[in-house]
Every structure is written in C-alpha cells, then in structure tokens.
Biopython code that builds the backbone (N, CA, C, O; Angstrom):
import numpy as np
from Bio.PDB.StructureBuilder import StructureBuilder

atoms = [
    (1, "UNK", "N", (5.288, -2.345, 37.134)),
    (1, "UNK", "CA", (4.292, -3.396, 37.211)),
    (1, "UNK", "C", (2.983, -2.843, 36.658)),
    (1, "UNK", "O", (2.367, -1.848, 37.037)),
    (2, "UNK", "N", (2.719, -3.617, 35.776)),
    (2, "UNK", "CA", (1.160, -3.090, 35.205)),
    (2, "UNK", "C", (0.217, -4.349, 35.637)),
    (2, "UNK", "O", (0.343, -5.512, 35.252)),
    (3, "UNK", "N", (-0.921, -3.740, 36.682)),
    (3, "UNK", "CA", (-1.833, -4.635, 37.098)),
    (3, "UNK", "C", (-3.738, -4.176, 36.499)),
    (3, "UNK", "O", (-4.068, -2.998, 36.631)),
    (4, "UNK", "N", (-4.499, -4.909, 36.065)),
    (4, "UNK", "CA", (-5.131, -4.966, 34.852)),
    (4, "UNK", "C", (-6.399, -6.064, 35.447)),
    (4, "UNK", "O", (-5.957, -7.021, 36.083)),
    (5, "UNK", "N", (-7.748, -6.001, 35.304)),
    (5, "UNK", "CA", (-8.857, -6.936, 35.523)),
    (5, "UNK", "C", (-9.302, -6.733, 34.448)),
    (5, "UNK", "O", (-9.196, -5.559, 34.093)),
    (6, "UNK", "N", (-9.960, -7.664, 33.476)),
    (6, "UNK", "CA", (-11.487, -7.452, 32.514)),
    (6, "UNK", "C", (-12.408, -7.056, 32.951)),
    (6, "UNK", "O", (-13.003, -7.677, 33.833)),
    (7, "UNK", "N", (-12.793, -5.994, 32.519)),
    (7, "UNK", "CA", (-13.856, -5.248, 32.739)),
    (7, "UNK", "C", (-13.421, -3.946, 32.941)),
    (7, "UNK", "O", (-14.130, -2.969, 32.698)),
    (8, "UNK", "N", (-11.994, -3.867, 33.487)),
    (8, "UNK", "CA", (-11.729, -2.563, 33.989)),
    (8, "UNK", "C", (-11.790, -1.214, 33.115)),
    (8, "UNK", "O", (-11.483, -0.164, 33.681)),
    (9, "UNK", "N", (-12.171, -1.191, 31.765)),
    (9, "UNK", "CA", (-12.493, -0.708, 31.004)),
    (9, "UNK", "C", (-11.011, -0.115, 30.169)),
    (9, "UNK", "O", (-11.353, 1.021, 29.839)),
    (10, "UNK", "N", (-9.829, -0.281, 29.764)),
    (10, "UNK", "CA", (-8.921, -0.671, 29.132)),
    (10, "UNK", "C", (-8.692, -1.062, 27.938)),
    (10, "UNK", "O", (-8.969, -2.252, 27.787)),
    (11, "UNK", "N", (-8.233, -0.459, 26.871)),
    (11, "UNK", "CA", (-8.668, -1.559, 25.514)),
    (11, "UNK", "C", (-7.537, -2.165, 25.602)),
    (11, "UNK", "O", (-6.783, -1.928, 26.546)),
    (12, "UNK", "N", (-7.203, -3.117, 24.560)),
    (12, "UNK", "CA", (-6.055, -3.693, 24.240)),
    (12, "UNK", "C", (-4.943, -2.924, 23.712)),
    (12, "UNK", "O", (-3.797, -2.964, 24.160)),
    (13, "UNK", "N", (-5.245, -2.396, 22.978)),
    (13, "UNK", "CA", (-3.924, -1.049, 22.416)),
    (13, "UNK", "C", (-3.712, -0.337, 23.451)),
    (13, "UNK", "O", (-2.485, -0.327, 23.547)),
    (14, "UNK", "N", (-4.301, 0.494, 24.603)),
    (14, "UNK", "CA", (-3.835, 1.055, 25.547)),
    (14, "UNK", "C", (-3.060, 0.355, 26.391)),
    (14, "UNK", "O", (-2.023, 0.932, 26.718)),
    (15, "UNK", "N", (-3.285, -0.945, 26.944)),
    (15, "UNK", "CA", (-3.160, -1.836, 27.632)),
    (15, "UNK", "C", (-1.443, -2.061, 27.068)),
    (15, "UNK", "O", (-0.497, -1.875, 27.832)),
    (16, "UNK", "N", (-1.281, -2.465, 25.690)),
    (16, "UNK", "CA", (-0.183, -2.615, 24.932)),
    (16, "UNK", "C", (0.530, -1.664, 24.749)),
    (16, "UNK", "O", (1.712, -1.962, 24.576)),
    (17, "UNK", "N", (0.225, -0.341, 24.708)),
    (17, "UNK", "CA", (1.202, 0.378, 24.978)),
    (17, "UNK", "C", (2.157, 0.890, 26.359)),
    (17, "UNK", "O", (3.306, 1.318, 26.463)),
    (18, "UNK", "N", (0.921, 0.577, 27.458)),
    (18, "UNK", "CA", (1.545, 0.539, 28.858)),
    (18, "UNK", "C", (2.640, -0.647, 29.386)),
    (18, "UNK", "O", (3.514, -0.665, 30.253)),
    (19, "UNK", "N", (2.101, -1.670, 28.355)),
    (19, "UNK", "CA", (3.381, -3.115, 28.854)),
    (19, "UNK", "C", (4.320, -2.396, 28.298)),
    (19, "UNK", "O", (5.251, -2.138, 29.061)),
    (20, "UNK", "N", (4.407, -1.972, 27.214)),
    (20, "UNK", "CA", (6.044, -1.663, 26.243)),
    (20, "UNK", "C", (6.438, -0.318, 26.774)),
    (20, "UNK", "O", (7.583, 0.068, 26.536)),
    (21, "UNK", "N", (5.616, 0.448, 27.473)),
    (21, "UNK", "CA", (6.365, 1.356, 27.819)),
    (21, "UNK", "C", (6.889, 1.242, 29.159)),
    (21, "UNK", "O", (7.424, 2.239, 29.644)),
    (22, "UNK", "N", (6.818, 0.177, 29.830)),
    (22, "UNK", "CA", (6.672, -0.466, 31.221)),
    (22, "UNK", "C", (7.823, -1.526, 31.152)),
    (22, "UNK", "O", (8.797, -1.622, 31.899)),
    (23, "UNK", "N", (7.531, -2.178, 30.244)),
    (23, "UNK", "CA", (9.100, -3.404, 30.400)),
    (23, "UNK", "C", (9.595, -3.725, 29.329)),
    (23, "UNK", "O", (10.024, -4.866, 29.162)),
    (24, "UNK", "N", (9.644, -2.757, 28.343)),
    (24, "UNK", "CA", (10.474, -2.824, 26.958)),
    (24, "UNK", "C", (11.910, -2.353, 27.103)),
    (24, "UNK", "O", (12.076, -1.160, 27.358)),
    (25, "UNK", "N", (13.294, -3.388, 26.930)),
    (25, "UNK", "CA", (14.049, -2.775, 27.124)),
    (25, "UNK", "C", (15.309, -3.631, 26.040)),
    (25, "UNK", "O", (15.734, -4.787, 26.059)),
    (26, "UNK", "N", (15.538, -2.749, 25.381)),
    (26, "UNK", "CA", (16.740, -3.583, 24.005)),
    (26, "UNK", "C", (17.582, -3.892, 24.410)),
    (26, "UNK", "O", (18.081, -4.746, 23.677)),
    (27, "UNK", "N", (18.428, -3.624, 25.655)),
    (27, "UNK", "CA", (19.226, -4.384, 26.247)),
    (27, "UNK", "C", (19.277, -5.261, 26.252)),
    (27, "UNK", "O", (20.265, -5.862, 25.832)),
    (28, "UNK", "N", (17.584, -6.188, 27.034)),
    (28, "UNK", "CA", (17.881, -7.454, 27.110)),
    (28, "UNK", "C", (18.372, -8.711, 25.521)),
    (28, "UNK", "O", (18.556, -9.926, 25.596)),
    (29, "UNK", "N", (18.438, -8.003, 24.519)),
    (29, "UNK", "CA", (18.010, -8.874, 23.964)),
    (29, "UNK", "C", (19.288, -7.862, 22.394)),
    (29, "UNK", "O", (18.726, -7.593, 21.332)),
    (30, "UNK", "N", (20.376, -7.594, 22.514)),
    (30, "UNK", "CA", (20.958, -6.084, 22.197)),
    (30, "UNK", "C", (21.555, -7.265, 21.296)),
    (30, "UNK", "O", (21.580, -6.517, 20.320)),
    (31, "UNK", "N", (21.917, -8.129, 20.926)),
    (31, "UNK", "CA", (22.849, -8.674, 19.709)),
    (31, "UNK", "C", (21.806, -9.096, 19.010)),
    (31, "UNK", "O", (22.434, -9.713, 18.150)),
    (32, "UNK", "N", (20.300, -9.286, 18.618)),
    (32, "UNK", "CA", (19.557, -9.838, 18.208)),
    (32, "UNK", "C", (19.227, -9.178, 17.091)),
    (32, "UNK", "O", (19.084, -9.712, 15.992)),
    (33, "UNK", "N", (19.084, -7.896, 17.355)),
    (33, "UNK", "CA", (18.453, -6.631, 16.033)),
    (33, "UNK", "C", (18.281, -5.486, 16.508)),
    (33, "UNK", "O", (18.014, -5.310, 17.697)),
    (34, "UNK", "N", (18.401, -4.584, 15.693)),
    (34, "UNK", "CA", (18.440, -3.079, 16.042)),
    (34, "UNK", "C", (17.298, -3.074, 17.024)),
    (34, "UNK", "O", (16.626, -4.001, 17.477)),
    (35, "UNK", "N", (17.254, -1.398, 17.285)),
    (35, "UNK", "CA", (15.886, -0.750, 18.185)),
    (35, "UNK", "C", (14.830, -1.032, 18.314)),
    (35, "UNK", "O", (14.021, -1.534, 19.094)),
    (36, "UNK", "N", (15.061, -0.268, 16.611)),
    (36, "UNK", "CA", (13.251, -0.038, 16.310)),
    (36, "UNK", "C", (12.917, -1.395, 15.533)),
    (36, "UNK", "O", (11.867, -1.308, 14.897)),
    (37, "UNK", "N", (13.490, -2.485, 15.448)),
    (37, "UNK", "CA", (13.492, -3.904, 14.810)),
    (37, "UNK", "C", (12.665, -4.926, 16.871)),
    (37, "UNK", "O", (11.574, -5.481, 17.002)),
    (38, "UNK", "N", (13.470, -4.790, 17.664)),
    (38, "UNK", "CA", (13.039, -5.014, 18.806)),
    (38, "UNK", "C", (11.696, -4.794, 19.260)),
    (38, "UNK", "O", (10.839, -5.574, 19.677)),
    (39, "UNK", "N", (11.713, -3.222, 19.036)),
    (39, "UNK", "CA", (10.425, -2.753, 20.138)),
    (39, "UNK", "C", (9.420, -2.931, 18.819)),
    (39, "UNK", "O", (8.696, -3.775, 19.346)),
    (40, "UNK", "N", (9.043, -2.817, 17.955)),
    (40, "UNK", "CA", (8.108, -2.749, 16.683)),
    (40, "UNK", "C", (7.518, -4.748, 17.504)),
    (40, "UNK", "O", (6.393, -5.164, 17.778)),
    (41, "UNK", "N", (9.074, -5.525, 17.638)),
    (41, "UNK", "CA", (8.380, -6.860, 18.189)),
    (41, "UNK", "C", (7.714, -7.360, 18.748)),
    (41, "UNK", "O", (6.913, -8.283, 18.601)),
    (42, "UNK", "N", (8.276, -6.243, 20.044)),
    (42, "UNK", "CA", (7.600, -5.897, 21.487)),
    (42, "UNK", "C", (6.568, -5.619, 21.567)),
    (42, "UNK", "O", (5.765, -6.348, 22.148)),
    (43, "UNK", "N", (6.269, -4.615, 21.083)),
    (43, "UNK", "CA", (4.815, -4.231, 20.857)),
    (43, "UNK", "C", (3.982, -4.794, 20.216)),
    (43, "UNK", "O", (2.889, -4.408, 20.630)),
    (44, "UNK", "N", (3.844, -5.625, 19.286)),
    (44, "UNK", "CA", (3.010, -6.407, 18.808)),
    (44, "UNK", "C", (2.914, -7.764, 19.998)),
    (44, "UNK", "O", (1.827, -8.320, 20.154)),
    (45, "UNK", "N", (3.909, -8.130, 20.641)),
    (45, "UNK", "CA", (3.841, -9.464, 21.416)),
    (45, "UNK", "C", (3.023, -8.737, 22.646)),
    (45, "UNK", "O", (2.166, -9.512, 23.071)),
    (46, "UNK", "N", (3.033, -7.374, 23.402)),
    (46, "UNK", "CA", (2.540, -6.698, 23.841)),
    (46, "UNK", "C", (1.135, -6.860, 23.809)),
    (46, "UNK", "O", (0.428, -7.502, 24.586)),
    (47, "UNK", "N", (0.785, -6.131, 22.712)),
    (47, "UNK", "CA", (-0.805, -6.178, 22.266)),
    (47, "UNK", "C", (-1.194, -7.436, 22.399)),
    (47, "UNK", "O", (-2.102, -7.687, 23.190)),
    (48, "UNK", "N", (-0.523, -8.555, 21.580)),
    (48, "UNK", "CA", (-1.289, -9.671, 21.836)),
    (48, "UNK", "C", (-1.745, -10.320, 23.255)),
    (48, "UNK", "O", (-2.743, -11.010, 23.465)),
    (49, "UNK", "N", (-0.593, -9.851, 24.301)),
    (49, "UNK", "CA", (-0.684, -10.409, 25.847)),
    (49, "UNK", "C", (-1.913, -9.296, 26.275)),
    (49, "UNK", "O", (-2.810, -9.596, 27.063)),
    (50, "UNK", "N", (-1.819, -8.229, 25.749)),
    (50, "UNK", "CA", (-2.950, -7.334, 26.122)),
    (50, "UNK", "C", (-4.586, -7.841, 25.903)),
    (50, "UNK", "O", (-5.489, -7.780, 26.737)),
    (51, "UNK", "N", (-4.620, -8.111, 25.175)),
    (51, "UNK", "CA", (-5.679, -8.880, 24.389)),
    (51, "UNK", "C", (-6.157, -9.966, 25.232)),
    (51, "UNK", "O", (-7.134, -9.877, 25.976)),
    (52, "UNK", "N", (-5.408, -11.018, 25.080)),
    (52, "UNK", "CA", (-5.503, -12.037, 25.579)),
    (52, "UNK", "C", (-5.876, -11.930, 27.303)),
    (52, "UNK", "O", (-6.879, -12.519, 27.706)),
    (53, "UNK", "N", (-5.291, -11.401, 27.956)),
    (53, "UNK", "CA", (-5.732, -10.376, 29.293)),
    (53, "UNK", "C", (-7.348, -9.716, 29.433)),
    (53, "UNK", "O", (-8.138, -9.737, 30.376)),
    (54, "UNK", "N", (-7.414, -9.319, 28.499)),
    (54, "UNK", "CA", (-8.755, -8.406, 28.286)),
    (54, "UNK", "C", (-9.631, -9.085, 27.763)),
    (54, "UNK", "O", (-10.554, -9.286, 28.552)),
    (55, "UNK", "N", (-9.821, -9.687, 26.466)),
    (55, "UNK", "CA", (-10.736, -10.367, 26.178)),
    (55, "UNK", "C", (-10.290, -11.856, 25.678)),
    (55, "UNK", "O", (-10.999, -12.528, 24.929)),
    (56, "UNK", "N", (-9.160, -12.245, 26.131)),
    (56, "UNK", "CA", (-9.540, -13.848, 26.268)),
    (56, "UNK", "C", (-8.444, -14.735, 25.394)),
    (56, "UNK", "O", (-7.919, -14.011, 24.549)),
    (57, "UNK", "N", (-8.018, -15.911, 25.363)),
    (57, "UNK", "CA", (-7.088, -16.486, 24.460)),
    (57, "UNK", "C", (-7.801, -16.383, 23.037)),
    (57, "UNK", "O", (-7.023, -15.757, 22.316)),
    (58, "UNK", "N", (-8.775, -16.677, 22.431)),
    (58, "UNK", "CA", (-9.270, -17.623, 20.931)),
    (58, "UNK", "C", (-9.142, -15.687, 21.012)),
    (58, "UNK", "O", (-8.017, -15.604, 20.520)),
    (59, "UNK", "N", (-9.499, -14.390, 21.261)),
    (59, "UNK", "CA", (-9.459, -12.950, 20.733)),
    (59, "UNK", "C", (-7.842, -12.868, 20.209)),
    (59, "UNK", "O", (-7.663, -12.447, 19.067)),
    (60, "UNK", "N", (-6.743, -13.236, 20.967)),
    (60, "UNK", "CA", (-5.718, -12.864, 21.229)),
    (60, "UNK", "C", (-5.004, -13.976, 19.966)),
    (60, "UNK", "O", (-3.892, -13.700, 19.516)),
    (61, "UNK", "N", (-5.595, -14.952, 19.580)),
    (61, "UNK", "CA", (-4.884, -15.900, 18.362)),
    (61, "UNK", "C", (-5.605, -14.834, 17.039)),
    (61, "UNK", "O", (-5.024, -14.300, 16.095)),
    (62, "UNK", "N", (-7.031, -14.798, 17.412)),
    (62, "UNK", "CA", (-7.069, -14.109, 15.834)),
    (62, "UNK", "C", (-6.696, -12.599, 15.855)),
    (62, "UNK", "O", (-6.905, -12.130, 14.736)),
    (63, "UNK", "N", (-6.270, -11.771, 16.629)),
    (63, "UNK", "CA", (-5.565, -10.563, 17.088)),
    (63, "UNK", "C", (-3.829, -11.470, 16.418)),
    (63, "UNK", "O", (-3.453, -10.779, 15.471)),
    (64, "UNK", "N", (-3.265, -12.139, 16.538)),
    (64, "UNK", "CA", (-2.117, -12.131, 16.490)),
    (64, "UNK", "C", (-1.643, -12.489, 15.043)),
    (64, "UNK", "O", (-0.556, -12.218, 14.534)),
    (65, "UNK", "N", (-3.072, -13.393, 14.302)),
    (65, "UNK", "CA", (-3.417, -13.558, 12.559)),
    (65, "UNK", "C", (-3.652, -12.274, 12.247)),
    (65, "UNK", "O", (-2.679, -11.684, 11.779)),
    (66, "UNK", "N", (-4.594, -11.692, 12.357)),
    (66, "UNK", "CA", (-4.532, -10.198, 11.448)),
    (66, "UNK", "C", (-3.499, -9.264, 11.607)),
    (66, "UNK", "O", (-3.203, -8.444, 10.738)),
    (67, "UNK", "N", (-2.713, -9.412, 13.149)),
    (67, "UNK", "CA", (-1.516, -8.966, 12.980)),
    (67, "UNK", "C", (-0.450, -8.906, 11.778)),
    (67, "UNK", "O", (0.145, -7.987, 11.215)),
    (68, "UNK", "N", (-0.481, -10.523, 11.617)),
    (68, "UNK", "CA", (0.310, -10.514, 10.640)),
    (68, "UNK", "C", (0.145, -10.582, 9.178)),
    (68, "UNK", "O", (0.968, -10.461, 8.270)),
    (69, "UNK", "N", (-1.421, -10.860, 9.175)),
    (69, "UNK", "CA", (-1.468, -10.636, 7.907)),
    (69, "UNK", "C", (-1.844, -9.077, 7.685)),
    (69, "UNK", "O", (-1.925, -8.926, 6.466)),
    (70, "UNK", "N", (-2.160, -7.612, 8.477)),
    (70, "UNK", "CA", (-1.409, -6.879, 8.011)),
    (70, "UNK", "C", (-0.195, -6.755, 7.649)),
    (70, "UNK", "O", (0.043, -6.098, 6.636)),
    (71, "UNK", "N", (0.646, -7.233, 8.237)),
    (71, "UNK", "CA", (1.934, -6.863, 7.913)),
    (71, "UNK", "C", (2.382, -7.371, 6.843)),
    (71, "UNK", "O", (2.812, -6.551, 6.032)),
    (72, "UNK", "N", (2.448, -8.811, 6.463)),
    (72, "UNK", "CA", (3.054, -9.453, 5.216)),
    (72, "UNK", "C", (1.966, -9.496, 4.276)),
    (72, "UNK", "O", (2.361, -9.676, 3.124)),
    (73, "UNK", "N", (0.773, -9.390, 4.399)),
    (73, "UNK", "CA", (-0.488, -9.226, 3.044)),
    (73, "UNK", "C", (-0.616, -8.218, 2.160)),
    (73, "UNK", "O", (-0.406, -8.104, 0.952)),
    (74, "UNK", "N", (-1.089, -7.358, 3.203)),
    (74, "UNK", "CA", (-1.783, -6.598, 3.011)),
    (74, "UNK", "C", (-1.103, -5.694, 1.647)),
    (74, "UNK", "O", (-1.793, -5.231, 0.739)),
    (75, "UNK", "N", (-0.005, -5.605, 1.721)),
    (75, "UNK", "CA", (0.767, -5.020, 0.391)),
    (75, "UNK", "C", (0.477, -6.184, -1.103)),
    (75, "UNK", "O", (0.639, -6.080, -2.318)),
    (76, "UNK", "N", (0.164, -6.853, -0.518)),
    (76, "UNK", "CA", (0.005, -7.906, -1.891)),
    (76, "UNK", "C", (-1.376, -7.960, -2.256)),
    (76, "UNK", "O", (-1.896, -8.800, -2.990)),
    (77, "UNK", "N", (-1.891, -7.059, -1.722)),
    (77, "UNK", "CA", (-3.741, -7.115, -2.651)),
    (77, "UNK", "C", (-3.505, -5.876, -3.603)),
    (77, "UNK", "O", (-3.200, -4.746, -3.224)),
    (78, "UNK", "N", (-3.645, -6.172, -4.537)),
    (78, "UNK", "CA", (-4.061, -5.152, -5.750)),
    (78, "UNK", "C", (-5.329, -3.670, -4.979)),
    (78, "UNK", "O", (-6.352, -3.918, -4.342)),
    (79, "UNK", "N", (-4.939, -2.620, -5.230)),
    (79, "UNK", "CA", (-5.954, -1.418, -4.535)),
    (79, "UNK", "C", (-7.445, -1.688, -4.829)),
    (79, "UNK", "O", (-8.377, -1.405, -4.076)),
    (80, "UNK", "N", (-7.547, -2.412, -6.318)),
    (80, "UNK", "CA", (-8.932, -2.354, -6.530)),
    (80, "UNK", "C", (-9.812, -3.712, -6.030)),
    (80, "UNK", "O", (-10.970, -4.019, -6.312)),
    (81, "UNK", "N", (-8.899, -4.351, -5.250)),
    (81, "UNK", "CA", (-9.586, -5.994, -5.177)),
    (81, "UNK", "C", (-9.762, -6.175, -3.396)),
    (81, "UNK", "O", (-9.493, -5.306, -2.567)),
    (82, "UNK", "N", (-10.260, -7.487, -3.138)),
    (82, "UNK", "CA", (-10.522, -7.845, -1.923)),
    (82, "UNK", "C", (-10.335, -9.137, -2.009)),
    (82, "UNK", "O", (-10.520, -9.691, -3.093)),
    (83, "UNK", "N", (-9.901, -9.917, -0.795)),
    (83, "UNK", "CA", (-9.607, -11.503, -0.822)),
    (83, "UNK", "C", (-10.195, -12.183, 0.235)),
    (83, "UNK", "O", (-9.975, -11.549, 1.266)),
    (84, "UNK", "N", (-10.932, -13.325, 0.475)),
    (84, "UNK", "CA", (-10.604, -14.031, 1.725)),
    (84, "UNK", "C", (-9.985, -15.195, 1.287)),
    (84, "UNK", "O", (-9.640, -15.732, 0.234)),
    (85, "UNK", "N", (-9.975, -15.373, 2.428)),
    (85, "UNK", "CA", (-8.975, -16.619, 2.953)),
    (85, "UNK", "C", (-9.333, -17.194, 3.728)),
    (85, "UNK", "O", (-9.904, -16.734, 4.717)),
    (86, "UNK", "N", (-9.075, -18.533, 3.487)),
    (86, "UNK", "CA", (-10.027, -19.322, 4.800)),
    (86, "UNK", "C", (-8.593, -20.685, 5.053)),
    (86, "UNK", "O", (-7.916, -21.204, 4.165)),
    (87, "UNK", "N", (-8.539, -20.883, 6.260)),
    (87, "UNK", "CA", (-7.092, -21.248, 6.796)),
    (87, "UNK", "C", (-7.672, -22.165, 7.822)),
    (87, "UNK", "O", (-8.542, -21.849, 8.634)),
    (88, "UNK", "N", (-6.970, -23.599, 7.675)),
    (88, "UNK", "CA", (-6.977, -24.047, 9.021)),
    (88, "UNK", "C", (-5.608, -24.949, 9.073)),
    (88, "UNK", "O", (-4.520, -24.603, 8.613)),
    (89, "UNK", "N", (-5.976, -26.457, 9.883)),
    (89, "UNK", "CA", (-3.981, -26.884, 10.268)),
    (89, "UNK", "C", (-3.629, -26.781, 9.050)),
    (89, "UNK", "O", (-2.683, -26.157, 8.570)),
    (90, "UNK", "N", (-5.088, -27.950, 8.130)),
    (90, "UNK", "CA", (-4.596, -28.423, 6.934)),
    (90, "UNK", "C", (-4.084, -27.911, 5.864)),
    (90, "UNK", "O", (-3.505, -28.547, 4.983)),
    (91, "UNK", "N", (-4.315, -26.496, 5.897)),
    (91, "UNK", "CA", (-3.741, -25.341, 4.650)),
    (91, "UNK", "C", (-4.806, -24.358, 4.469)),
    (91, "UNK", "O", (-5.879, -24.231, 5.059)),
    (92, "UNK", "N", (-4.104, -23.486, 3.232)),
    (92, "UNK", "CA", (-4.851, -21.777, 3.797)),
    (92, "UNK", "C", (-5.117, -21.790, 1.831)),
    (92, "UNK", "O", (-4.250, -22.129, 1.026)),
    (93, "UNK", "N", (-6.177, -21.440, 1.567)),
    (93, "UNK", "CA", (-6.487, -20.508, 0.371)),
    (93, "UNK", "C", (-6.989, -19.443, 0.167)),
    (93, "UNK", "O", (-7.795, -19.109, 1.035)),
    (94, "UNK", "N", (-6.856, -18.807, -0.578)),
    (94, "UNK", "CA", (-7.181, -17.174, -0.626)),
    (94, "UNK", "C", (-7.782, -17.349, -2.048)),
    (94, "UNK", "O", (-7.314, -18.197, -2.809)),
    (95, "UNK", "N", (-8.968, -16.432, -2.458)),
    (95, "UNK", "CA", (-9.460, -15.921, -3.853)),
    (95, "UNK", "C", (-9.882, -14.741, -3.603)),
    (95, "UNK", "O", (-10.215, -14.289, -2.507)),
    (96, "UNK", "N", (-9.873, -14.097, -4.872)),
    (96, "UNK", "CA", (-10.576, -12.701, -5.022)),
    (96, "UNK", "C", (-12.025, -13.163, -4.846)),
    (96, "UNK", "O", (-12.667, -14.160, -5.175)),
    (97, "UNK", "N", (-12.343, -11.703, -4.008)),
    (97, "UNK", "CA", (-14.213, -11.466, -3.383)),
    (97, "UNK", "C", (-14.923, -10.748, -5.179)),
    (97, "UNK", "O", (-14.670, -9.738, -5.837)),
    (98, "UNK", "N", (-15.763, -11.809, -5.344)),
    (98, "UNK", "CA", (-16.582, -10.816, -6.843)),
    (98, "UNK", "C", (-17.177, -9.594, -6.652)),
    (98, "UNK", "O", (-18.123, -9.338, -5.909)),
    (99, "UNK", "N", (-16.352, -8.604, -7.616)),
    (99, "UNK", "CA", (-16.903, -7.459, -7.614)),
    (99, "UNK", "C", (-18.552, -7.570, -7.691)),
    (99, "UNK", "O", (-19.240, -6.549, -7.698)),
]
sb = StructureBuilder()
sb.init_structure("model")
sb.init_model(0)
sb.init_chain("A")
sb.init_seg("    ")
for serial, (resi, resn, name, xyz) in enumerate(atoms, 1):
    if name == "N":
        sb.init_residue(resn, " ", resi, " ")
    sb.init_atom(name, np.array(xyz, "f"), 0.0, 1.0, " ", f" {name:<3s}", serial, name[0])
structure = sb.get_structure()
C-alpha cells in the first residue's frame, strides 16, 4: 500500500516508481504482451496517477500528452529543427519554430 498527501514533498517520478514497484505484476495481465512491453505501460500509467495525486488532474492530462508525444514524436523532428503544435478536440497542427 502506498499512502501519499500533496505537499508531502514527493515528486511524481518518485511517487511512480513506488506504485510500480508496489503493485506491478505481469501476471495479472500475462497473455497481453511480454514483460518489459507491460511494465514500460505500467509505469507510465503509474506516473500519470502519480501526478495527478500530487499536483492535480489538468497536470496529470498534460503529463500524459508529453508522455506520448515523447514517445511517438519526438524521433520525427529533424536534430536541427523545433515544432509546436497546438491541439485541441477539433484537430492538432504542428509547424516548424523560425530559426
């Protein structure tokens, strides 16, 4: 059992690593995908409940966007460039930031 207040001085990554090392278990869930396919899951759904715990739901949605757009973006920017993106229900565009 991991028990947790805001304020208690905790970040979210610590916080996230104590849930997954606390109630991560591939068993439950063993025909779905390998190990390290599971807990890599875990731990990100982790962090986000961590977050959201600590500093709040609207932290824990854009914690769970940059999540992923490290993961599926971030390989798709050219080394020398920068992008934003601005996203809402209605749809998402991205342009290069002028050098």
């Amino acid at each position: 059992m991991v028990l947790v207040t805001r304020g208690s001085g905790i970040d979210p990554d610590r916080l996230g690593c104590m849930i997954h090392a606390t109630l991560f278990s591939s068993r439950d869930d063993a025909d779905a995908d390998s190990w390290e396919t599971q807990s890599r899951a875990f731990a990100r759904e982790a962090r986000q409940v961590a977050t959201g715990v600590l500093l709040g739901e609207d932290a824990a949605t854009v914690e769970a966007i940059l999540m992923e757009a490290r993961h599926h973006l971030a390989c798709l920017i050219p080394k020398d460039r920068r992008i934003v993106i601005h996203a809402d229900r209605g749809g998402i565009t991205a342009d290069f930031m002028p050098d």
